[in-house]
C-alpha positions as CSV (number, residue, x, y, z in Angstrom):
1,X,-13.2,12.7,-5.4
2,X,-12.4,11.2,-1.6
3,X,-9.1,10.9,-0.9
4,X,-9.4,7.1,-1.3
5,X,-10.7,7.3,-4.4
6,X,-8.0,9.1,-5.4
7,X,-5.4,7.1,-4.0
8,X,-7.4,4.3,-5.5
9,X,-7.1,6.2,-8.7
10,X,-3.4,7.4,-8.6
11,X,-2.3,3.6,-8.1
12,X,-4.4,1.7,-10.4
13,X,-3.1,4.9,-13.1
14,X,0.7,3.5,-11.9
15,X,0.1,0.1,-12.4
16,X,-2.0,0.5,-16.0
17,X,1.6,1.9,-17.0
18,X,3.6,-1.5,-16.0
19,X,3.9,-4.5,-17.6
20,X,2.0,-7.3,-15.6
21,X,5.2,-9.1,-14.4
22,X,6.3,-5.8,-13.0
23,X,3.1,-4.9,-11.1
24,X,4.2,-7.2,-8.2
25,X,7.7,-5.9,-7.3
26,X,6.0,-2.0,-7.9
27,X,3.4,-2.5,-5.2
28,X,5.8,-4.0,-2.9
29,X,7.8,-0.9,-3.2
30,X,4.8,1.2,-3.0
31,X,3.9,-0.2,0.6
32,X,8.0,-0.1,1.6
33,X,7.9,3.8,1.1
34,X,4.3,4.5,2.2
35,X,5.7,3.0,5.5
36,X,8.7,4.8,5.9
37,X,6.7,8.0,4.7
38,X,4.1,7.3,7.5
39,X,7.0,7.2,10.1
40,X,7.9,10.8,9.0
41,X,4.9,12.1,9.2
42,X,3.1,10.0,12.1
43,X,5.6,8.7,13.6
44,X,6.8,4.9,14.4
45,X,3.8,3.7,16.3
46,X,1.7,5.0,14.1
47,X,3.2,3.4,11.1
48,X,3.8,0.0,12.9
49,X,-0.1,0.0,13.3
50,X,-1.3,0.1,9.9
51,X,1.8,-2.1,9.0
52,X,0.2,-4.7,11.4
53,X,-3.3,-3.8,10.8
54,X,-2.5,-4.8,6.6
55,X,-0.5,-7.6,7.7
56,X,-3.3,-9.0,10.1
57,X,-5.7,-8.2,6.5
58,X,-3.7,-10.3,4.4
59,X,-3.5,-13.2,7.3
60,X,-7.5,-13.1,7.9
61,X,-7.9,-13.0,4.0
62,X,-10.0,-16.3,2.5
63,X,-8.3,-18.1,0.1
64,X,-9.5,-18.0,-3.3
């Protein structure tokens, strides 16, 4: 399995275990430490460029 995949696999395993009004809050805190966890290891720039790179995702993103 690619690390994606399991990533992929790992959260949609963490969310199958909350209830759906929980799911929100649980990926919100699930981006606030992968962050801080990619400042450790990568370092501030680093982290402030996928920050910006999802942010810029969920700007482009069509509306439904």
């Amino acid at each position: 399995m690619s690390g994606a995949n399991e990533a992929a696999s790992l959260v949609a395993g963490a969310l199958s275990r909350r209830k759906p009004g929980e799911r929100a809050q649980f990926l919100k805190e699930l981006l606030a430490h992968t962050a801080a966890g990619l400042v450790v290891i990568e370092g501030d720039r680093a982290a402030g460029e996928a920050v910006y790179r999802l942010a810029d995702a969920v700007v482009t993103r069509q509306p439904r």
